[in-house]
C-alpha positions in Angstrom: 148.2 47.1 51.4 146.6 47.7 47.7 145.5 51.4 46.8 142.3 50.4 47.2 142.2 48.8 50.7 144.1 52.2 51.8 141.0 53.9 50.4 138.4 52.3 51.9 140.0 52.3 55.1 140.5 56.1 55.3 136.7 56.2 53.8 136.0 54.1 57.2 137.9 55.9 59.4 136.0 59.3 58.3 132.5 58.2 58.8 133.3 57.1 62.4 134.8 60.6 63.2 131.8 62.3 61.6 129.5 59.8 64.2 132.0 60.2 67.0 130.5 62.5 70.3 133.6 64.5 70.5 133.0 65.4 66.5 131.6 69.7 66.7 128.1 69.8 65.0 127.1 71.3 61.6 127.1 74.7 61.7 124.1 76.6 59.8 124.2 79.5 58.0 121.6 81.9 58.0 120.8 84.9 56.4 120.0 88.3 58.5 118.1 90.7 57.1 118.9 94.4 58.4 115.4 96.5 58.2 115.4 100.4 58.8 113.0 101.4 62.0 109.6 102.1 61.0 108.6 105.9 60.4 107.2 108.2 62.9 103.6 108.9 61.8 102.1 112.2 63.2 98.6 112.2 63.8 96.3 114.5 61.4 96.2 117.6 63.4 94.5 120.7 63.1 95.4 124.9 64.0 92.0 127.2 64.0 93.2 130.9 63.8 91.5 134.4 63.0 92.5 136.7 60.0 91.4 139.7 58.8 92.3 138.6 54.7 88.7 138.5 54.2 89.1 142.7 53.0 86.4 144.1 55.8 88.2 146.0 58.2 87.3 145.1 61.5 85.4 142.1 61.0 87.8 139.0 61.1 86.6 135.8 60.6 88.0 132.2 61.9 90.0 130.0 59.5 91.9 126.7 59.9 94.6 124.9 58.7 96.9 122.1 59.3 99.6 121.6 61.1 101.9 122.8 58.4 100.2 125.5 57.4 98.3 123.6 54.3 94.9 122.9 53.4 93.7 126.4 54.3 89.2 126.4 54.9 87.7 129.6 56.0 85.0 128.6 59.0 83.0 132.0 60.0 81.4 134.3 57.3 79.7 136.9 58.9 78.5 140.6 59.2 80.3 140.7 62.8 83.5 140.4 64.2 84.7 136.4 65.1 87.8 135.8 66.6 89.4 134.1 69.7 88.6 130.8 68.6 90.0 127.5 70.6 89.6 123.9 69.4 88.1 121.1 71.7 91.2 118.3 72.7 89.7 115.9 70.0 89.7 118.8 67.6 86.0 118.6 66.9 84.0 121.4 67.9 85.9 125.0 68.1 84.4 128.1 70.8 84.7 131.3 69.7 83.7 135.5 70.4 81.8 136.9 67.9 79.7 139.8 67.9 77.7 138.8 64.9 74.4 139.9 66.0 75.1 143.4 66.4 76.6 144.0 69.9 79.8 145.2 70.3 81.0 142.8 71.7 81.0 140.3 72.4 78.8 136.4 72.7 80.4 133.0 73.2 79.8 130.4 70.4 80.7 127.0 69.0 80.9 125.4 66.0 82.1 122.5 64.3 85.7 122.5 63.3 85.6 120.5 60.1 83.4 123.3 58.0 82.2 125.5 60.5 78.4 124.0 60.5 76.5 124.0 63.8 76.7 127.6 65.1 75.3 128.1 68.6 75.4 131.3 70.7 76.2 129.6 74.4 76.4 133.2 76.5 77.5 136.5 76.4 81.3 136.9 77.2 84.8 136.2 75.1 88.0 134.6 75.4 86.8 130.9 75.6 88.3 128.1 76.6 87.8 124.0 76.9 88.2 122.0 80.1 90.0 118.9 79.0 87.4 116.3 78.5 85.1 118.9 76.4 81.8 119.4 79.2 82.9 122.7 80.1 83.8 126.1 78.6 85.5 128.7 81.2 85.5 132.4 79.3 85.7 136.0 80.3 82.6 138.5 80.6 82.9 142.4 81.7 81.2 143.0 84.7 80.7 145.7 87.7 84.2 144.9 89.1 85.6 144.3 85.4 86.8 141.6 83.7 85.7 138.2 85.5 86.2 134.5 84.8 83.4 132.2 84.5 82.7 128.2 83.9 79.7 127.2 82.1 78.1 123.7 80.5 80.1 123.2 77.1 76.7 121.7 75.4 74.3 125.0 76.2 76.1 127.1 78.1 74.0 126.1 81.4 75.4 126.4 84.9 77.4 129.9 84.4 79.4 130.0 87.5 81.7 133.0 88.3 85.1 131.8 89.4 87.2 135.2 90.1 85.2 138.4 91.7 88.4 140.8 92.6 88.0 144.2 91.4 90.7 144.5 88.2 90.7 142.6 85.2 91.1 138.8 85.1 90.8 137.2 81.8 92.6 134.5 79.1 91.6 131.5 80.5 93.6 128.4 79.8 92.3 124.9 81.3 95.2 122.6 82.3 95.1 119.1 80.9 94.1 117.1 83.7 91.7 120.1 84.3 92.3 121.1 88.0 93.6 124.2 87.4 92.9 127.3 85.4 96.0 129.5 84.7 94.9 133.2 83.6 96.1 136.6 83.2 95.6 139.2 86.1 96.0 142.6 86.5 96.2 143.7 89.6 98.5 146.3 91.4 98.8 147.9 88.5 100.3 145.1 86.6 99.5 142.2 84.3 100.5 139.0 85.5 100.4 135.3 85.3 98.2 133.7 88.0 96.4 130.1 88.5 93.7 128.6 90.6 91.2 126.0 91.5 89.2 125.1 87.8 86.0 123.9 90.1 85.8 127.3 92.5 88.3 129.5 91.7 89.9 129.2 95.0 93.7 128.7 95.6 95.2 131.4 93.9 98.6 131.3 93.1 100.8 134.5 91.1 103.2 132.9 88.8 104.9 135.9 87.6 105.8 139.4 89.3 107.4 141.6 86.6 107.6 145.1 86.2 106.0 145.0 83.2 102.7 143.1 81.4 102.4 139.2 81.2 99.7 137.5 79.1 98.2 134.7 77.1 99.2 131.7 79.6 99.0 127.8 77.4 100.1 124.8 79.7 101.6 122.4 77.8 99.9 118.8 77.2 101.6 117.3 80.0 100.6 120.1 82.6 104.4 120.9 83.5 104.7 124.0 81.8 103.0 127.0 81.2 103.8 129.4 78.2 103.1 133.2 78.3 104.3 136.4 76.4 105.6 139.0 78.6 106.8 142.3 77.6 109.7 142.7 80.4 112.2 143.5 77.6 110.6 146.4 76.5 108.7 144.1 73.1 106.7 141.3 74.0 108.8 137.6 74.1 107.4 134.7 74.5 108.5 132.5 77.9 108.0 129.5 79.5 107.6 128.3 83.4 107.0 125.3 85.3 103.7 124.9 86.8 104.7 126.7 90.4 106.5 129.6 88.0 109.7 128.2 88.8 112.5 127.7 86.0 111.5 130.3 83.7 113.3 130.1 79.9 112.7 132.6 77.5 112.2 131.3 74.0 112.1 134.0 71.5 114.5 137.2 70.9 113.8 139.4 67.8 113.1 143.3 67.8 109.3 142.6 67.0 106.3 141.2 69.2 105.7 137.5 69.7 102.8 136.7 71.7 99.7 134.3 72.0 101.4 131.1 71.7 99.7 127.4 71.6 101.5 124.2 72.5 101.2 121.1 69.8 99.5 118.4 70.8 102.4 116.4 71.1 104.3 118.9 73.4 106.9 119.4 71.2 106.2 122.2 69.3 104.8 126.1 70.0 102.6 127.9 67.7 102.5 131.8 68.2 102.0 135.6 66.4 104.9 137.3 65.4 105.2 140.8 63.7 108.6 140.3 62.6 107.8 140.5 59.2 106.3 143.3 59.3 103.0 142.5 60.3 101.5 139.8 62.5 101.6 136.1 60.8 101.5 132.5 62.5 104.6 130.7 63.3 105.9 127.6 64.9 109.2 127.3 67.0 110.7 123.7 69.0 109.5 124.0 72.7 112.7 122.7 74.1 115.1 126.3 73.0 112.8 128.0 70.5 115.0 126.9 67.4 113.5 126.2 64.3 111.2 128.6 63.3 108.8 128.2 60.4 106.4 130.6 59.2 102.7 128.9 58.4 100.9 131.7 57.3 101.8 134.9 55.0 99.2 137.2 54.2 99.0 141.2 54.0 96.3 141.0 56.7 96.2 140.1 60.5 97.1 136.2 60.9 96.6 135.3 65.1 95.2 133.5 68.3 96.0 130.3 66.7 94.6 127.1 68.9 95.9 123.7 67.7 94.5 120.3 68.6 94.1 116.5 67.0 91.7 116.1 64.8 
């Protein structure tokens, strides 16, 4: 056999294995392409808070800011005290006591949140808070017996409906997200304590807390599971947190100075509160979970407090 019929035949002999059944097919080669996860966007959200850096003594107005403590806007100007402000869920309208018109104190109000526009006087009283869906405004007004709860109409402060009538002093509202329930402060039997109850009636009264000592400034958080409140059961005020029935209860904060008043993200994952530890009270912002990573948002000479904090 000549070279060149060996060469043909081997030539033969490959085609037919590369046509054969039993022959593995062609393997392709592609290319993957390893992308990082998308980032986690945070919505825009807002904190409204009062301060006295204005220079009048005594006659605090309302300021916001966001969530990290930039883009600072002052809201009130006035002759009067305005303070106690809480921002609607969406973040667009913010309630607040102010007693602007001469009174000691003090009327309900609200305004819009973006520049402070829109100021309407609802009712006398203070401390307000929003139900969840924004129709309703439950606040605190003195009265005969002391301090009482009340619900009104969020749009003109219509339909004023007292919800608690004990004789003591039961103010802070706080309006729990699906907005059946109203956790507030109490004092009764000679203490201050955490208490909820119906938000339609005021019936079903349940005491969350029963120290020796004063509890105060109750915020559920946006899932309704927990409630945070300041309690001064270690002699300075801490700030705590409980599940809904009061079970579980974890304290967050440990420092020789008051924390107090604090606000839940919207997001549930963060706490706003007041803290004197500097030396006199500023805004600062803590993880939920264990109360690490604190971050101070505000520093000014004056009175930085009551933050609220919402979407916007």
């Amino acid at each position: 056999m000549s070279l060149k019929t060996l060469l043909f035949t081997a030539s033969a002999l490959a085609l037919v294995a590369c046509d054969s059944p039993t022959a593995p097919p062609p393997v392709r080669l592609e290319v993957s392409v390893v992308r990082p996860p998308p980032p986690i966007l945070r919505l825009a959200e807002w904190i409204v808070f009062r301060s006295a850096r204005a220079g009048a003594p005594g006659y605090d107005e309302i300021y916001r800011m966001n969530q990290d403590g930039t883009g600072l806007v002052r809201l009130t100007n006035s002759p009067g005290y305005d303070g106690e402000p809480s921002l609607s869920r969406d973040g667009s309208k913010v309630a607040f006591a102010s007693f602007r018109e001469g009174t000691y104190c003090c009327g309900v109000y609200v305004m819009n949140a973006a520049d402070g526009s829109g100021v309407v006087r609802l009712t006398t009283g203070r401390s307000p808070t929003w139900s969840p869906d924004g129709s309703k405004i439950a606040f605190t007004r003195y009265g005969s017996t002391g301090d009482d709860i009340y619900v009104m109409n969020a749009a003109d402060g219509s339909g004023v409906l007292p919800l608690t009538t004990a004789s003591g002093n039961d103010n802070q509202p706080a309006w729990s997200p699906d907005g059946s329930k109203i956790a507030f402060t109490g004092a009764h039997d000679g203490y201050h304590d955490i208490y909820v109850m119906n938000a339609a009636d005021g019936s079903g009264v349940v005491r969350l807390t029963a120290d020796s000592a004063w509890a105060g400034y109750p915020a559920w958080s946006p899932d309704g599971s927990k409630i945070s409140f300041s309690s001064n059961r270690t002699w300075n005020s801490q700030i705590y947190v409980i599940n809904a029935d009061g079970s579980g209860r974890a304290r967050l904060t440990t420092n020789n100075y008051w924390d107090y008043d604090p606000t839940w993200s919207p997001d549930g994952s963060q706490i706003a509160f007041t803290s004197r530890r500097d030396g006199n009270d500023e805004i600062y912002v803590m993880n939920a979970a264990d109360g690490s990573g604190v971050l101070r948002l505000t520093a000014n000479t004056a009175f930085d407090g009551e933050a609220s904090w919402a979407r916007r």
